[in-house]
DOFI-292526 format. One record per residue (C-alpha): x, y, z. Coordinates in steps of 0.001 Angstrom, whole numbers, plus 500000, padded with zeros to 6 digits. Layout:
X Y Z
...
//
This chain:
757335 519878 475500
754594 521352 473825
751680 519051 472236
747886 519313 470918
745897 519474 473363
742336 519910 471042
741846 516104 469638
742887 512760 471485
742759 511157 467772
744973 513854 466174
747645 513221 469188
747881 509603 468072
748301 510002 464560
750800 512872 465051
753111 510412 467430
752641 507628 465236
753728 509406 462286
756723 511013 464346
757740 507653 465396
758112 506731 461402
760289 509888 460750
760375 513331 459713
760009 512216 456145
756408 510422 457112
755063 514361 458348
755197 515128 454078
752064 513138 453972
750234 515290 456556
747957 517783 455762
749700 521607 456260
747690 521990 459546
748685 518272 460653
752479 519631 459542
752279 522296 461678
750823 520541 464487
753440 517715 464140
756831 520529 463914
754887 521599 467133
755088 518536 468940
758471 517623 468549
759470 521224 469757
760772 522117 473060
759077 524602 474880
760477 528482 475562
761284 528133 478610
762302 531803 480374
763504 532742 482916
761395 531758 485980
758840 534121 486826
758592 536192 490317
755867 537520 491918
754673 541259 491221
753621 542984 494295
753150 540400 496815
755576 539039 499319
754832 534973 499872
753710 535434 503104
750930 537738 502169
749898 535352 499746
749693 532807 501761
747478 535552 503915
745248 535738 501339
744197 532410 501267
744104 532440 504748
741402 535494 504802
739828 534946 501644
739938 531443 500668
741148 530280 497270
740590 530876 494257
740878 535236 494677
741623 537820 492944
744514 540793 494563
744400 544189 493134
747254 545935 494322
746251 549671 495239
749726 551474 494800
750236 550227 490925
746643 551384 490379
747173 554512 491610
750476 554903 489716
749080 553626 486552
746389 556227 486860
748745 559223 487323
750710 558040 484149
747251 558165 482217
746473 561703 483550
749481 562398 482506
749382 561348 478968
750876 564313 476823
748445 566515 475593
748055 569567 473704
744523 571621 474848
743393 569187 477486
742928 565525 478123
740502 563397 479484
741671 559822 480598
738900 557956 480541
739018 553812 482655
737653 551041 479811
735662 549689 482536
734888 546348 480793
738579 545591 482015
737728 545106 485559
734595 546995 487427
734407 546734 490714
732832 549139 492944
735798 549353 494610
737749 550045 491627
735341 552452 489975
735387 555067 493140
739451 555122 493293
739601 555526 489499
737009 558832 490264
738642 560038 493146
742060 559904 491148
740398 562187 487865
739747 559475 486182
736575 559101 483939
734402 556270 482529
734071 554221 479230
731490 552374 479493
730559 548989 476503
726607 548784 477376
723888 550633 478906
724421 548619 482136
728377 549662 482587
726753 553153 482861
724190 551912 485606
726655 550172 487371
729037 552637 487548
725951 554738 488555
725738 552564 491694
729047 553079 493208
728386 556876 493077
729839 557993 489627
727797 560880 487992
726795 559641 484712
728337 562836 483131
731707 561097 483921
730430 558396 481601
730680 557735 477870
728839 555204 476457
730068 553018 473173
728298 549892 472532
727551 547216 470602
724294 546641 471820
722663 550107 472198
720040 549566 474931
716814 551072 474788
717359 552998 478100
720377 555163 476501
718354 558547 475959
717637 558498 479738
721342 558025 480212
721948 561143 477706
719261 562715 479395
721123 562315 483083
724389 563470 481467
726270 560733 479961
727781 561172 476532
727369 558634 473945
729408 557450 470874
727553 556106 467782
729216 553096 466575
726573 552487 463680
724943 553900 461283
721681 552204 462953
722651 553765 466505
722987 557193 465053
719618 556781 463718
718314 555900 466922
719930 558533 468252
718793 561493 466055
715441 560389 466259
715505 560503 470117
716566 563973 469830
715495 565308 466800
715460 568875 466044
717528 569743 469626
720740 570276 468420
721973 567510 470721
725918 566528 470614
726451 562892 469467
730056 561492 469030
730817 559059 466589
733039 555916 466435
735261 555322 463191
736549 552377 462292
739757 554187 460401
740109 551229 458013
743077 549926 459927
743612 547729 463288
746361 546545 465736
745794 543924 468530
747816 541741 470563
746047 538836 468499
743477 538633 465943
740450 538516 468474
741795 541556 470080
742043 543562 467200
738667 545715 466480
739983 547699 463284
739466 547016 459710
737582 545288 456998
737358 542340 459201
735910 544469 462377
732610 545555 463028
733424 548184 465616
732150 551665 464456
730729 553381 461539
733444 552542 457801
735530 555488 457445
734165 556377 454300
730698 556499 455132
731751 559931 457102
729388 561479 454683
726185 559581 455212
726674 560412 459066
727225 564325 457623
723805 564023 456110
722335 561882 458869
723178 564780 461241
721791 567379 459636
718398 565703 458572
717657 564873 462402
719266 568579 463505
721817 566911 465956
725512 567976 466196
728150 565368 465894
730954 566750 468566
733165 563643 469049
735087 561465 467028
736261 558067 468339
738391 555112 467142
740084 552509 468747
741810 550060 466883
743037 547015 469270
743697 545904 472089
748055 545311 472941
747980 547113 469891
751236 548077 467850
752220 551788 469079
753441 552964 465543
750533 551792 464490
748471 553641 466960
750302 556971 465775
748986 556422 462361
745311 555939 463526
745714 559192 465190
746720 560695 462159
743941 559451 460055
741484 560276 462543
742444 563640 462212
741353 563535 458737
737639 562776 459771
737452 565191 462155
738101 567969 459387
734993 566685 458094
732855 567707 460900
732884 571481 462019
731606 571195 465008
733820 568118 466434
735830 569442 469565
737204 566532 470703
738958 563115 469687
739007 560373 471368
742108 558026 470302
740615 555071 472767
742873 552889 474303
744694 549324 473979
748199 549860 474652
750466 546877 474735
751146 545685 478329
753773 543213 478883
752696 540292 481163
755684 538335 481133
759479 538909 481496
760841 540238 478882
757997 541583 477331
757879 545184 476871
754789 548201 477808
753694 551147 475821
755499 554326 477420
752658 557031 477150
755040 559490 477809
756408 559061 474802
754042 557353 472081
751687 560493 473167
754364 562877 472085
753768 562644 468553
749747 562538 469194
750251 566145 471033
752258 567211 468153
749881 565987 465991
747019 568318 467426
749041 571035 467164
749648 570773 463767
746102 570713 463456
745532 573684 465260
747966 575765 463212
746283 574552 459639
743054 574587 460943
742684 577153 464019
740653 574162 465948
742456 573322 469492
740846 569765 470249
740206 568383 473440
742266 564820 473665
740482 561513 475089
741856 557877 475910
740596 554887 477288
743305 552699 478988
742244 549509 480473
744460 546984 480466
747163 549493 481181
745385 550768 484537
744638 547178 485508
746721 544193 484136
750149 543818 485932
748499 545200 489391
746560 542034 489789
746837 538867 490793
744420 535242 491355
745857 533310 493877
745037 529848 493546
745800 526185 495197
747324 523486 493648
744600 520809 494427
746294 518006 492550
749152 516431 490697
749071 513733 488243
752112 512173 485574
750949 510530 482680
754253 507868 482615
755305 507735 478821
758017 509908 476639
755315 511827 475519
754019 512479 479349
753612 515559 481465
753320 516351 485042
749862 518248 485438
749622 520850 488420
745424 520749 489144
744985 524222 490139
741053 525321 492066
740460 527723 489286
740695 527658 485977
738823 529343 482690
736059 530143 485362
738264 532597 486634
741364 533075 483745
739616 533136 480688
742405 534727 478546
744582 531655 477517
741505 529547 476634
740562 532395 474597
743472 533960 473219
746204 531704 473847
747227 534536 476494
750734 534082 478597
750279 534669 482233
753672 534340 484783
752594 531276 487024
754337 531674 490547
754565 528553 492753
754467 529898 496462
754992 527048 499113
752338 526361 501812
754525 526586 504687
757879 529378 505282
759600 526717 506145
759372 524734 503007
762010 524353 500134
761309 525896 497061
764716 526044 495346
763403 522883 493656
762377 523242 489928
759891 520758 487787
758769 521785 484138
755275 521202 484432
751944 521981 482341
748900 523637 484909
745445 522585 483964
741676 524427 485888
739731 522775 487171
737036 522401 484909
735824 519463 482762
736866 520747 479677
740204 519728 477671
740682 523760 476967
740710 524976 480544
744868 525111 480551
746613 528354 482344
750245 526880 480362
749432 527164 476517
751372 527979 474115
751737 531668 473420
749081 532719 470841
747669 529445 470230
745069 527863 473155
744925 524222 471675
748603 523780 472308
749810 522922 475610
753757 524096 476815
755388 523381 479987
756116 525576 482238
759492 526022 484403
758914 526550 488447
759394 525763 491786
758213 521889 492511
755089 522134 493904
753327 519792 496454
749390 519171 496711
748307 522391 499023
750646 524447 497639
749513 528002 496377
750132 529207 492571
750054 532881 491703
748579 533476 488390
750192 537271 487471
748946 539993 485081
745429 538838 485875
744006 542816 486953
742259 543417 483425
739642 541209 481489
739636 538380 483964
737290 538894 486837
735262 540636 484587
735393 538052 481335
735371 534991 483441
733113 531686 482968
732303 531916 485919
729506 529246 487374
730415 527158 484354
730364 523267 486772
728832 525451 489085
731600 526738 490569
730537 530071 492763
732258 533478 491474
735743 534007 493330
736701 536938 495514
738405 539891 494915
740732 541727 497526
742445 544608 497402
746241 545265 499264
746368 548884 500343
749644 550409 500639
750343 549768 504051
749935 545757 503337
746678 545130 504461
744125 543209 502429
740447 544329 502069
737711 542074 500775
735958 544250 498128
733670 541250 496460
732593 538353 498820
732689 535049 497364
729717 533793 495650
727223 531411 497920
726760 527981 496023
722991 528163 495744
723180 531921 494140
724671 530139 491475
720987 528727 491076
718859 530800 492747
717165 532525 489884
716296 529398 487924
712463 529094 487877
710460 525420 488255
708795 523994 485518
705330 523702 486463
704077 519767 486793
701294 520288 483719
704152 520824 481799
705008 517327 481822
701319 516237 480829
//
């Protein structure tokens, strides 16, 4: 069953005009239509999802040493996922750089450095913070939409920055005017891929970097403050298309014959990821094939070896993490048009994706006790715990306002559920403290099977602690 989940009043007037008929939906407006063919649909069911790299029993550990709701990085898939970055193909070197956005934990951060891995960082603060756990900032690259007023210290210590605007490259040359500085620059190519339309950051429709055909006004730009621009970046999307990816590279090769002194391009990251069964991952080993040929084609026209760079994210960190959570209630609302609700303790506090994107996440039911059955199945939808209609882990795929049942094993009040593919863009793009509810967790399982708390969880009164009185006169 799948139903609206946005508008109590547009839920009654799409079952009272089902109850008339399929002929009554002609009077509906097209969104009502599609709404209403919605409703009356069946949800995909699957096959029933598994967990990834957890046993059941060392779930149930983690609730047991960590409490629930927590988040499980699982430290042999991140150091395979690294080694298939570093080894991206490549034609006169490669630098695999971690989107750090995507989940940036200490923790995290030092592995990633230890492995060869280096640093994208989305704000000035990403570079301080990466800083902190003991990454030189000449690992770091910095491209922002907010260009803090602290970056030409950051240049200054040895981080390399991207201009993404025109503005930002203004900033920039004026900072180091007349030193021959090296800038890079970010493109946007004129075309974008994403896994949905808020993912994808290419385009008419994007404001991520500079319009490819104002190439010429960063030329001149360049040259009037006597800096040297000696990166280009794009990055079209994130789960983006890979053909499409191979085209980008392709036309960002054509802007960096515009710039003599460019030695390396960075293609930046996004590559698809597939979160549930049956969905399918980018192979780098082979969509980078035609990249390195690409380069070398360049080479022989232009007798300019570039230096390659990417910025995986998701890919390092989505299917080697977990959130275990507990189901904290269960509720039926008793019609034909009814579900069975499984109350988890977390919610978009913690799993902001399918609020946001309408994201599909495998949801694991994992008994409290050994002992318990779980051959039993239920189709149920799962609901966080906030108070707000849109916190749902079970949408439909691509579309948050639509609820879909899921299929499982029955699950009891106590029970734990396993939220899966949760590693990139959730502790780090979470609501958290939204009811007040204190940040979660986040353990990592080494490869011997022990867990390691690498983020405590939040006291209650930090969630308040730097809130200021109003002084009494202000109430005179």
């Amino acid at each position: 069953k799948i139903v609206k989940s946005s508008s109590t009043a547009m839920k009654v007037a799409l079952a009272l005009f089902l109850s008339l008929g399929t002929a009554a939906t002609a009077f509906l407006s097209p969104s009502l239509r599609r709404s209403s063919s919605r409703v009356s649909m069946a949800a995909a069911e699957g096959p029933i999802e598994s967990l990834r790299f957890m046993t059941p029993e060392q779930v149930r550990e983690v609730r047991t040493l960590a409490g629930t709701p927590c988040y499980v990085y699982d430290l042999a898939s991140l150091k395979a996922n690294a080694q298939a970055s570093l080894a991206f193909p490549h034609a006169y070197g490669l630098t695999a750089r971690f989107a750090m956005k995507a989940s940036p934990n200490a923790a995290i951060l030092r592995l990633f450095s230890d492995l060869g891995l280096h640093f994208d960082c989305s704000s000035t603060f990403e570079v301080r913070r990466a800083m902190a756990a003991g990454i030189s900032a000449s690992k770091c690259s910095l491209s922002t939409q907010e260009l803090g007023d602290d970056f030409a210290e950051l240049v200054g210590l040895g981080a390399e920055m991207n201009a993404c605007s025109l503005e930002q490259l203004r900033k920039f040359g004026k900072a180091f005017e007349g030193t021959g500085a090296s800038v890079g620059v970010r493109f946007n190519p004129g075309l974008g891929s994403g896994g949905t339309g808020k993912t994808n950051v290419g385009g008419p429709s994007s404001s991520f970097g500079i319009w490819h055909e104002e190439a010429g006004e960063v030329a001149a730009m360049a040259e009037k403050y006597g800096v040297k621009v000696a990166r280009v970046h794009t990055h079209i999307g994130s789960g983006s298309d890979p053909e499409v990816w191979q085209r980008v590279s392709n036309l960002s090769l054509d802007l960096v014959r515009k710039f003599p002194f460019v030695h390396t391009l960075n293609l930046g990251g996004g590559y698809k990821v597939g979160r549930m069964g049956g969905e399918t991952s980018t192979d780098l080993s082979v969509v980078g094939v035609p990249v390195q040929q690409a380069f070398e084609a360049f080479a022989k026209d232009t007798g300019r070896e570039l230096k390659l760079e990417i910025e995986p994210g998701t890919f390092l960190l989505a299917n080697a993490g977990s959130v275990v959570t507990s189901v904290q209630d269960k509720m039926v609302t008793g019609t034909s048009e009814g579900h069975t609700f499984l109350k988890l303790d977390a919610g978009m506090t913690d799993v902001l994706r399918p609020s946001l994107y309408g994201a599909q996440h495998p949801l694991i039911v994992v008994k409290s006790a050994a002992s318990s059955n779980a051959d039993e199945l239920e189709s149920a939808v799962v609901v966080g715990h906030c108070c707000e209609s849109g916190d749902l882990l079970s949408c439909a795929p691509d579309d948050p306002e639509v609820i879909a049942e899921r299929s499982m094993a029955k699950a009891d009040v106590g029970d734990l559920l396993v939220i899966e593919g949760t590693g990139a863009y959730c502790a780090a793009m979470s609501t958290k403290n939204y009811n007040s509810f204190p940040e979660a967790p986040e353990v990592i399982l080494d490869e011997v099977g022990k867990l390691h708390i690498v983020r405590k969880r939040q006291a209650p009164t930090a969630v308040w602690e730097n809130e200021v009185p109003l002084p009494a006169s202000a109430f005179a």
